[in-house]
PDB file of N, CA, C and O in Angstrom:
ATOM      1  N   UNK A   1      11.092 -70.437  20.919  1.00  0.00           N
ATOM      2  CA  UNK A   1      11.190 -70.647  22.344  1.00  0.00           C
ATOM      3  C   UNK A   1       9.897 -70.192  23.023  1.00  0.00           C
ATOM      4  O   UNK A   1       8.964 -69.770  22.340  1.00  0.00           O
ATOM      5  N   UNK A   2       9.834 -70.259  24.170  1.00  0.00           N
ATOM      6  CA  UNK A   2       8.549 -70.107  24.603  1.00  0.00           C
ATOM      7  C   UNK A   2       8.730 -68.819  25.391  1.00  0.00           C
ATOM      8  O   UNK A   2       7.625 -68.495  25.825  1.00  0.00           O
ATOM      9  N   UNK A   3       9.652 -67.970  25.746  1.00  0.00           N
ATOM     10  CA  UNK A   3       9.338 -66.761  25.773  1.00  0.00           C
ATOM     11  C   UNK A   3       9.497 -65.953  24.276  1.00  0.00           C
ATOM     12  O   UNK A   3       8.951 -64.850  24.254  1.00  0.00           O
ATOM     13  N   UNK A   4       9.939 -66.229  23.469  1.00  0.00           N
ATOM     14  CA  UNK A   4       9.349 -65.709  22.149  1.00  0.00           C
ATOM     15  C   UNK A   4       7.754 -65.791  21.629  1.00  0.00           C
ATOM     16  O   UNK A   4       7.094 -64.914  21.072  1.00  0.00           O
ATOM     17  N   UNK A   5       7.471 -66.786  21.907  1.00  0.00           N
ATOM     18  CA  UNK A   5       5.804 -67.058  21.839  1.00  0.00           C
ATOM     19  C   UNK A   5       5.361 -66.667  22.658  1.00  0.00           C
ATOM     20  O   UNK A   5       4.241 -66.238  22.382  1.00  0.00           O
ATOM     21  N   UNK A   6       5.745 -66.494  24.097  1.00  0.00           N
ATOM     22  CA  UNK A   6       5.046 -66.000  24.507  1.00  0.00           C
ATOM     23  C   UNK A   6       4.455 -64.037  24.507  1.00  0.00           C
ATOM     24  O   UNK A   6       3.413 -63.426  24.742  1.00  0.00           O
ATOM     25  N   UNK A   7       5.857 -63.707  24.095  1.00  0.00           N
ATOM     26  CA  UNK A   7       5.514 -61.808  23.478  1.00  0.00           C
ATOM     27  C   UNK A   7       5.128 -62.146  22.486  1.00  0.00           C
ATOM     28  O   UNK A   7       4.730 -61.071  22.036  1.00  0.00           O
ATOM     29  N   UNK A   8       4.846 -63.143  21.460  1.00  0.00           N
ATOM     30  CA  UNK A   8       4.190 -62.776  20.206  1.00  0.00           C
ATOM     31  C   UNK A   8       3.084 -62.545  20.669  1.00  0.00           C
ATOM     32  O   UNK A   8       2.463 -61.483  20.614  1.00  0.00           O
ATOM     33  N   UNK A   9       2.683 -63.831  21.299  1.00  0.00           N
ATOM     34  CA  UNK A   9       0.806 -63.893  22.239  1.00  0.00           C
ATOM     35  C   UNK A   9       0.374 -62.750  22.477  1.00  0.00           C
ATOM     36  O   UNK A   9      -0.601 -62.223  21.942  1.00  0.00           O
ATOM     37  N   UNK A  10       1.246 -62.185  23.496  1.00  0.00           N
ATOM     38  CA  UNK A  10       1.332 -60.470  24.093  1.00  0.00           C
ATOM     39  C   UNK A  10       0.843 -59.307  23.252  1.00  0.00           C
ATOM     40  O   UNK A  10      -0.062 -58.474  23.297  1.00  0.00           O
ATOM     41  N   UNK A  11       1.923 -59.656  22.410  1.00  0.00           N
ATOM     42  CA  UNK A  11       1.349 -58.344  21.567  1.00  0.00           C
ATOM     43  C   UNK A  11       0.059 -58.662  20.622  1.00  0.00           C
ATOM     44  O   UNK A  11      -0.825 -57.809  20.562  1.00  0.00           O
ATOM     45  N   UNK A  12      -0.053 -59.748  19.958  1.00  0.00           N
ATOM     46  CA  UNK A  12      -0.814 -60.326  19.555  1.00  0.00           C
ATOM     47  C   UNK A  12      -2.481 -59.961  20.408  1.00  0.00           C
ATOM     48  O   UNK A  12      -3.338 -59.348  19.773  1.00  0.00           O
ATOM     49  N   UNK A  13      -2.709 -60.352  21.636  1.00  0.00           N
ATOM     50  CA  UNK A  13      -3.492 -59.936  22.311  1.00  0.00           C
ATOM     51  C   UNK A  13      -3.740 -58.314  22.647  1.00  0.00           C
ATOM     52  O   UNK A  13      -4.834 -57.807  22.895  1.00  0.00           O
ATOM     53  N   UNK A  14      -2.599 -57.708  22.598  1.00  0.00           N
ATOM     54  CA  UNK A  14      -2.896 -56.147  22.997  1.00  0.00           C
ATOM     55  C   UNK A  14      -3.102 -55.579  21.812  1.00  0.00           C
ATOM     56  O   UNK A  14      -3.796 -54.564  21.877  1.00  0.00           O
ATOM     57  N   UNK A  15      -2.688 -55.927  20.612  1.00  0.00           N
ATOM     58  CA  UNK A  15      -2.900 -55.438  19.471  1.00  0.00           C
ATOM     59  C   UNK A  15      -4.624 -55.697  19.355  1.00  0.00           C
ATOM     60  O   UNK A  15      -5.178 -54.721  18.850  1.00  0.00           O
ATOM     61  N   UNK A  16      -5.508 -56.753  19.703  1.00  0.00           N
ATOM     62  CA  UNK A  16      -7.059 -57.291  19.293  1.00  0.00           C
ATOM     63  C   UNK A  16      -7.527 -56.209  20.198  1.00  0.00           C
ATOM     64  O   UNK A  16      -8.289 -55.346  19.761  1.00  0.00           O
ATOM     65  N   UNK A  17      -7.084 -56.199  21.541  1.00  0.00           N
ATOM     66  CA  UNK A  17      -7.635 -55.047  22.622  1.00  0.00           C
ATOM     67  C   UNK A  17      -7.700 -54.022  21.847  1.00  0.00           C
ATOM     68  O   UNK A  17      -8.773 -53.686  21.346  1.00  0.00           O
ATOM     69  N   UNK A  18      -6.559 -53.362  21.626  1.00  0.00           N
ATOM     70  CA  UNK A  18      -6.732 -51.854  21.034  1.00  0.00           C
ATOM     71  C   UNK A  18      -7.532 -51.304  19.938  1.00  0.00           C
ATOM     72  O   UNK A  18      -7.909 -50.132  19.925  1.00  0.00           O
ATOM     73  N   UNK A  19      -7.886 -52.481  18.670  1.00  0.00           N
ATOM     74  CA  UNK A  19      -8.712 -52.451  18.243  1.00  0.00           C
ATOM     75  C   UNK A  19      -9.835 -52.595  18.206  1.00  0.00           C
ATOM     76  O   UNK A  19     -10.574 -51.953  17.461  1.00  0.00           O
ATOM     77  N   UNK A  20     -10.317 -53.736  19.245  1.00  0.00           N
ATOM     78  CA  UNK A  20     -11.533 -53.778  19.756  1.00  0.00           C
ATOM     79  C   UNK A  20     -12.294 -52.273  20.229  1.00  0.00           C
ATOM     80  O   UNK A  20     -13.450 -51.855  20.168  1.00  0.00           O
ATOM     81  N   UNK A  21     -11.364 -51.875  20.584  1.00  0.00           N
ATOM     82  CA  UNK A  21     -11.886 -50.373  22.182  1.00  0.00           C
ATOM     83  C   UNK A  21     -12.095 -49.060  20.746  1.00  0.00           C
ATOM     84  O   UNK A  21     -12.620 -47.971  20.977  1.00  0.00           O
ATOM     85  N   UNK A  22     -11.543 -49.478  19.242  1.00  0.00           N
ATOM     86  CA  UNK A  22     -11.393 -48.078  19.228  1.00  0.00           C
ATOM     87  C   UNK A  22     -12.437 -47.497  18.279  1.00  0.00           C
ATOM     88  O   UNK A  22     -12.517 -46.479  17.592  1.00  0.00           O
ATOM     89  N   UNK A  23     -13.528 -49.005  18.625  1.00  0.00           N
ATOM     90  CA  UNK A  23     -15.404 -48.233  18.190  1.00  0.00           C
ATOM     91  C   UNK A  23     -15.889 -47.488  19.759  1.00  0.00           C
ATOM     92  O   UNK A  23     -17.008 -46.985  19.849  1.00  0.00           O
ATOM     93  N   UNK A  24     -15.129 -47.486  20.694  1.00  0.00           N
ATOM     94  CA  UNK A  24     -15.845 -47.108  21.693  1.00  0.00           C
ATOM     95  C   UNK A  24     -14.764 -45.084  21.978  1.00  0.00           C
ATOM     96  O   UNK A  24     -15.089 -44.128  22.682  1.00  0.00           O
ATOM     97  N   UNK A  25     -14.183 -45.178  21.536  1.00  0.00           N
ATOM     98  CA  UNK A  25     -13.181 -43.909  21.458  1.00  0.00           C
ATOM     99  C   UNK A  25     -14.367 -42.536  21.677  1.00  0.00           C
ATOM    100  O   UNK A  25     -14.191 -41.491  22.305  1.00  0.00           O
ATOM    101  N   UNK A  26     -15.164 -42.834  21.179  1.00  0.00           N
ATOM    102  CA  UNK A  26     -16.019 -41.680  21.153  1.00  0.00           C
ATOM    103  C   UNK A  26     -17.590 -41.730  21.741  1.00  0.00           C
ATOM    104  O   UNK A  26     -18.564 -40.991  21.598  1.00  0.00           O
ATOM    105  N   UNK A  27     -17.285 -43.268  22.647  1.00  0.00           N
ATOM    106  CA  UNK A  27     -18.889 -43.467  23.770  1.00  0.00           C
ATOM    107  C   UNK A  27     -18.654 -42.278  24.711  1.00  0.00           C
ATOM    108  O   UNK A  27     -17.673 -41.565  24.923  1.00  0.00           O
ATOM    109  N   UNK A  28     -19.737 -42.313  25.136  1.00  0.00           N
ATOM    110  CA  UNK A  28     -19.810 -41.295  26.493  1.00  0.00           C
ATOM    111  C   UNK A  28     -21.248 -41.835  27.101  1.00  0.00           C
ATOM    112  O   UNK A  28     -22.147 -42.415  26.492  1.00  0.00           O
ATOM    113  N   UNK A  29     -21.189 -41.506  28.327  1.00  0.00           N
ATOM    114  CA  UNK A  29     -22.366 -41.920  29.125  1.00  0.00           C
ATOM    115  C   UNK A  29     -22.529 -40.770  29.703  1.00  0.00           C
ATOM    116  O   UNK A  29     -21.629 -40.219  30.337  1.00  0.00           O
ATOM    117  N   UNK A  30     -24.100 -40.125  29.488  1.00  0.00           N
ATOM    118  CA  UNK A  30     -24.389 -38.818  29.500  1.00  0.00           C
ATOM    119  C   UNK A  30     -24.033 -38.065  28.959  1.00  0.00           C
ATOM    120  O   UNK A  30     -24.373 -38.087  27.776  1.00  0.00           O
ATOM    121  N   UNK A  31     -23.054 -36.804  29.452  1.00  0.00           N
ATOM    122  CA  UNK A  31     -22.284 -36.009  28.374  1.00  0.00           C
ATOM    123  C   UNK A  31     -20.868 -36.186  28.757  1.00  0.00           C
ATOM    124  O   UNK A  31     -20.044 -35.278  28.651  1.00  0.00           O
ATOM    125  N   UNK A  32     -20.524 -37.680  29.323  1.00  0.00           N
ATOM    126  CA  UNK A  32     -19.189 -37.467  30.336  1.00  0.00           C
ATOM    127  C   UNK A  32     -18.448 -38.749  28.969  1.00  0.00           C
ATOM    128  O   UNK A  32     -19.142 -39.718  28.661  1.00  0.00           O
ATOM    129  N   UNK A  33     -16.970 -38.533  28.275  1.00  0.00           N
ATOM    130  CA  UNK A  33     -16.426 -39.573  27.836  1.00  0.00           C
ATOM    131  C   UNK A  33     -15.587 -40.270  29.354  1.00  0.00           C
ATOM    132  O   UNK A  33     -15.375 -41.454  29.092  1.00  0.00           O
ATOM    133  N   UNK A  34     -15.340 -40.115  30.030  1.00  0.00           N
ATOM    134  CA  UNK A  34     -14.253 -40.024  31.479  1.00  0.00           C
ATOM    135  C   UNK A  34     -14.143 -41.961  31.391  1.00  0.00           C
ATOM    136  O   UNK A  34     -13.136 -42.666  31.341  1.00  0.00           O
ATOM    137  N   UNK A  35     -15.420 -42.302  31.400  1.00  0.00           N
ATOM    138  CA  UNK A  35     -15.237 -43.668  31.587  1.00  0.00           C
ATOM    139  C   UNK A  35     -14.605 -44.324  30.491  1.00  0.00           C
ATOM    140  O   UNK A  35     -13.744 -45.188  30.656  1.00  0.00           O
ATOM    141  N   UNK A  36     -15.028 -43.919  29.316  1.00  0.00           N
ATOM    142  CA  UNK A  36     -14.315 -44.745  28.322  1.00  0.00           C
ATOM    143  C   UNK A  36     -12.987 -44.515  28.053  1.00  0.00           C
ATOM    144  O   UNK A  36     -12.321 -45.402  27.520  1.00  0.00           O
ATOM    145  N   UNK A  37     -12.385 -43.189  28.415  1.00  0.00           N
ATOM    146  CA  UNK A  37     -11.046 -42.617  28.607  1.00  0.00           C
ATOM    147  C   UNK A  37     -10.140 -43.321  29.627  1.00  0.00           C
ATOM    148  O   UNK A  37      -8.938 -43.447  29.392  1.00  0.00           O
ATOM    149  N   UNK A  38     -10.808 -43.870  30.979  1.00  0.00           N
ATOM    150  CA  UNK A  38     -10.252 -44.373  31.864  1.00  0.00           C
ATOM    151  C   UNK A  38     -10.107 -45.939  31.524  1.00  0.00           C
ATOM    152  O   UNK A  38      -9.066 -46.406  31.986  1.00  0.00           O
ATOM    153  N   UNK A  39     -10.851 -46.794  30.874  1.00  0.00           N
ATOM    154  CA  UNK A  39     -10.973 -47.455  30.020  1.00  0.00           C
ATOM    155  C   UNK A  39      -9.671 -48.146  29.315  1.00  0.00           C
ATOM    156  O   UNK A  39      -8.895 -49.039  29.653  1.00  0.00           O
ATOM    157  N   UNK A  40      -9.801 -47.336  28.218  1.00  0.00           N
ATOM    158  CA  UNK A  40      -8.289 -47.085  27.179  1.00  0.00           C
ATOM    159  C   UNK A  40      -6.895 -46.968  27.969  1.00  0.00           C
ATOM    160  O   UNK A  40      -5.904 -47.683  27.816  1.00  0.00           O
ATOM    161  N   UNK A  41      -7.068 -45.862  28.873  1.00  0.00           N
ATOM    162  CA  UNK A  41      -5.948 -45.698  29.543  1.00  0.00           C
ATOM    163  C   UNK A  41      -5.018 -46.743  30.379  1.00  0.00           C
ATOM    164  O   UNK A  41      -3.799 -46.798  30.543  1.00  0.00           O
ATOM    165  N   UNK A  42      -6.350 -47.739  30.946  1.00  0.00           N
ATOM    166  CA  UNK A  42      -5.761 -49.118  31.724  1.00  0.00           C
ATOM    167  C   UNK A  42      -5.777 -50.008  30.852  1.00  0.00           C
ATOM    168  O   UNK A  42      -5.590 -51.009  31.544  1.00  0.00           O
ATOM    169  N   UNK A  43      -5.918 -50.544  29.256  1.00  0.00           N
ATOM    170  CA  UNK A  43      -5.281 -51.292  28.852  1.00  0.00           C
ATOM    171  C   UNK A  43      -3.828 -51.343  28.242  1.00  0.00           C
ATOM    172  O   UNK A  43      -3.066 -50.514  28.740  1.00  0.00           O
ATOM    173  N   UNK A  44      -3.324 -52.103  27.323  1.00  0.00           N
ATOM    174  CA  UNK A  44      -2.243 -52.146  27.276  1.00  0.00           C
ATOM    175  C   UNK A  44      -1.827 -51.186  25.396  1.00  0.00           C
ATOM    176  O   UNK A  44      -2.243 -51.039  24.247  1.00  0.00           O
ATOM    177  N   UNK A  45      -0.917 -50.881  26.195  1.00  0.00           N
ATOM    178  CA  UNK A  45      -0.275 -49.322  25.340  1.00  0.00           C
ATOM    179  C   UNK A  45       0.107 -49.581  23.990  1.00  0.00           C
ATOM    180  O   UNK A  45       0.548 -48.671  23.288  1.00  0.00           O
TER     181      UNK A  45
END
């Protein structure tokens, strides 16, 4: 059905996000991580 496909998509997509972000887990700009923390925090869980 197409809300079944459509949470596969979902997670499917938040699953590529979370992995994408988690070479950046340990950026910082200057000596501050804050941005990349704030980052992580607004994508999906």
């Amino acid at each position: 059905s197409d809300k079944k496909a459509y949470q596969e998509t979902l997670q499917k997509l938040a699953g590529l996000f979370r992995s994408n972000f988690k070479k950046f887990t340990g950026y910082e700009i200057g000596n501050s991580s804050r941005l990349t923390e704030e980052i992580l925090a607004a994508g999906p869980q």
